[in-house]
VMD Tcl script that draws the C-alpha trace (Angstrom):
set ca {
  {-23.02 7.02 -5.58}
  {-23.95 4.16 -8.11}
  {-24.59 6.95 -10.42}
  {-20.65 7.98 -10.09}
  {-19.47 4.59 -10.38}
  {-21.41 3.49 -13.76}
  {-20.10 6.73 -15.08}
  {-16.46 6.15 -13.87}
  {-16.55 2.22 -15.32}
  {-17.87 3.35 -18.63}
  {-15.32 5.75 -18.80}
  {-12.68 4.02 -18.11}
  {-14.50 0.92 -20.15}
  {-13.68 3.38 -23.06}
  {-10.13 4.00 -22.25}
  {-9.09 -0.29 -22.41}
  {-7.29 -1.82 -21.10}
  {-3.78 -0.13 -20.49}
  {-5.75 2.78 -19.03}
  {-7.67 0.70 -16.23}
  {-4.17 -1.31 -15.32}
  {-2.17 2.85 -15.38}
  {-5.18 3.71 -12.94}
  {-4.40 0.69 -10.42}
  {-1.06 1.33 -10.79}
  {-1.27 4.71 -9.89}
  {-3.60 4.40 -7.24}
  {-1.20 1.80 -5.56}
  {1.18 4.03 -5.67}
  {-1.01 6.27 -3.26}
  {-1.00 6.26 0.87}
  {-3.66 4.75 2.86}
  {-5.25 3.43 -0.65}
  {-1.89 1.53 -1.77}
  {-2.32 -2.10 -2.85}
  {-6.05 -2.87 -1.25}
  {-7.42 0.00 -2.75}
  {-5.87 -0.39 -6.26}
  {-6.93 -4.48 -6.40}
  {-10.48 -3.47 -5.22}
  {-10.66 -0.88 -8.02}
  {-8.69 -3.35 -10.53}
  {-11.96 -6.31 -9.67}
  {-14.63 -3.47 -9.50}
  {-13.27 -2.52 -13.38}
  {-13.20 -6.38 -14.40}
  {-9.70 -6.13 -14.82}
  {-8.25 -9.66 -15.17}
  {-6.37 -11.33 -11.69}
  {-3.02 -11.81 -12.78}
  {-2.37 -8.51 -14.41}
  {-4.64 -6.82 -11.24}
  {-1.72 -8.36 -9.32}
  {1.04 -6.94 -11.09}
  {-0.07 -3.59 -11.96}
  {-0.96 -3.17 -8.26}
  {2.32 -4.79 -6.44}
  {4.70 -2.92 -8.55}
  {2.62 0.45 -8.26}
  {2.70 -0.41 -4.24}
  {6.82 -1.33 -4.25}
  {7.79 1.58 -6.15}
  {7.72 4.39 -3.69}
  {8.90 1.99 -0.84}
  {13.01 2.21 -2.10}
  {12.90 5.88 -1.90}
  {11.01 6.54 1.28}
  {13.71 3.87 2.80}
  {16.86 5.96 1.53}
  {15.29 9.50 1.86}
  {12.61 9.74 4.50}
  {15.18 10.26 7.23}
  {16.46 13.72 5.03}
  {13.10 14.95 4.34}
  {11.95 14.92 8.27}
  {15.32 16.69 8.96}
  {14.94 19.17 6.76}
  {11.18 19.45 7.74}
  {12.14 19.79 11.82}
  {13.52 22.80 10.44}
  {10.57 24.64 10.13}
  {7.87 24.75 13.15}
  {4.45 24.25 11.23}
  {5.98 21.07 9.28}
  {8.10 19.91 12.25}
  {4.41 19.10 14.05}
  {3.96 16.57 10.96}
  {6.98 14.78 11.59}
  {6.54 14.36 15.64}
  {3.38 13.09 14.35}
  {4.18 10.62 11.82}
  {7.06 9.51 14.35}
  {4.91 9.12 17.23}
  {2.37 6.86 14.04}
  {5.44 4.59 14.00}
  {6.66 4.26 17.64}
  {2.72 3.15 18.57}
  {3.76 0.10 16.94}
  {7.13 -0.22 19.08}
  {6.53 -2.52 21.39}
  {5.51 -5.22 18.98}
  {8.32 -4.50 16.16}
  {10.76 -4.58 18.74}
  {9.90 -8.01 19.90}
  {9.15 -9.23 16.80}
  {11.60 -7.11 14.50}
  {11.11 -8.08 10.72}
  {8.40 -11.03 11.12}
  {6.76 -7.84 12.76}
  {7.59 -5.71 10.17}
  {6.21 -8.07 7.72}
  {2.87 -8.49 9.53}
  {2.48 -5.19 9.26}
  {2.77 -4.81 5.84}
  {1.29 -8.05 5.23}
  {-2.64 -7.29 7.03}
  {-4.76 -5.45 5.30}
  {-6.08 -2.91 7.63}
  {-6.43 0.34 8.14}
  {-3.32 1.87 9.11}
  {-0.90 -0.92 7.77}
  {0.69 -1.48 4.44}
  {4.17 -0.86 2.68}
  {4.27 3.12 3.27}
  {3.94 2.42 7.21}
  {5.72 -0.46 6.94}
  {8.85 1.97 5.20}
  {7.97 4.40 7.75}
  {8.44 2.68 10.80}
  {11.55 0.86 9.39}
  {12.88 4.09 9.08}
  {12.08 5.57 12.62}
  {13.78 2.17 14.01}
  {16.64 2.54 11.76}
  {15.90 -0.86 10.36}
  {18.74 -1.74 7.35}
  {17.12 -1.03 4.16}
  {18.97 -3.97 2.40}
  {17.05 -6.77 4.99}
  {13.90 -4.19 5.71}
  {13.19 -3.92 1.96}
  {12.58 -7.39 1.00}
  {10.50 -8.21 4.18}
  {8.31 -5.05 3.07}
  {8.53 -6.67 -0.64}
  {7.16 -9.61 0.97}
  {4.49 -8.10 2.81}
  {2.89 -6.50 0.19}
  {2.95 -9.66 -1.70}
  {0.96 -10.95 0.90}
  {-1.46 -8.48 1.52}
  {-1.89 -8.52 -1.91}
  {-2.64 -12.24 -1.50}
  {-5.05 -11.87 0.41}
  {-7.04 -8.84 -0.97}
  {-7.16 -11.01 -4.08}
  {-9.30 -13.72 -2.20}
  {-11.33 -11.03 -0.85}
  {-11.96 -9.36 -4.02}
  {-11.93 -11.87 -6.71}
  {-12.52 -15.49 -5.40}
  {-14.74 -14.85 -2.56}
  {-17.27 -13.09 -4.02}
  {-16.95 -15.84 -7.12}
  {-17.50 -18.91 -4.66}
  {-21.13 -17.15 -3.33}
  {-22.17 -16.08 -6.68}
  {-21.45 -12.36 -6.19}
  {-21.18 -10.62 -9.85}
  {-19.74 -6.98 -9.99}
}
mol new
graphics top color blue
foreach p $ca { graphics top sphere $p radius 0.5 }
foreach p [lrange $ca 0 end-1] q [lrange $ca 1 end] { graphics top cylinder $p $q radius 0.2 }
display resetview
């Protein structure tokens, strides 16, 4: 696995720059990795904190606007068909797990959810379940917005200053 990794950071070593911040974008940009996975990867390729940052929360935020205004069209058109319709009970009944909590706590609950980086969390199930809960996209947006900026706060202290304060070098 090391193996793998030496050749992917000398690849990508090669490439500069531009290339390594395009690849954290773009894995942002990705489900389940989103944000955590694309500021790990930024730190793992030396790629500086500040621009890290950026690439990542604006790869993260960029799918979240259109998932807002079209999710609720794609699952209707996808309820359509039986196979796909079994995807959308399924990412529904994803969301409504969460129910209980986001309907007591609305959008400080919707931002804890995006905020914590776990497993499971982040701004695509954050969009998700605002749209199951027909939460408004003009106040569910910036909480989301939010969220990821904090998440992304915090995956920078686990990636770049934690390891820094115990003498870690990647």
């Amino acid at each position: 696995m090391s193996h793998l990794f030496e050749q992917m950071s000398a690849y990508f070593d090669q490439l500069g720059m531009l290339w390594k911040l395009l690849a954290a974008f773009v894995i942002s940009m990705l489900p389940l990795v989103e944000l955590r996975g694309g500021i790990i990867f930024s730190r793992l390729l030396e790629v500086p904190l500040w621009e890290a940052f950026l690439a990542c929360f604006l790869g993260n935020i960029l799918p979240v606007p259109f998932i807002l205004l079209f999710l609720r069209q794609v699952f209707r058109f996808m309820e359509r068909f039986r196979p796909t319709k079994r995807i959308v009970t399924a990412l529904e009944r994803r969301a409504r797990k969460r129910e209980g909590k986001l309907q007591r706590y609305r959008f400080l609950g919707l931002f804890l959810l995006v905020a914590i980086p776990l497993p499971g969390t982040g701004a695509w199930t954050g969009a998700l379940v605002a749209v199951v809960f027909d939460m408004q996209i003009r106040k569910s947006f910036p909480v989301i917005a939010l969220g990821v900026l904090g998440a992304g706060a915090i995956m920078l202290l686990l990636s770049y200053a934690f390891p820094s304060l115990f003498g870690f070098r990647l």
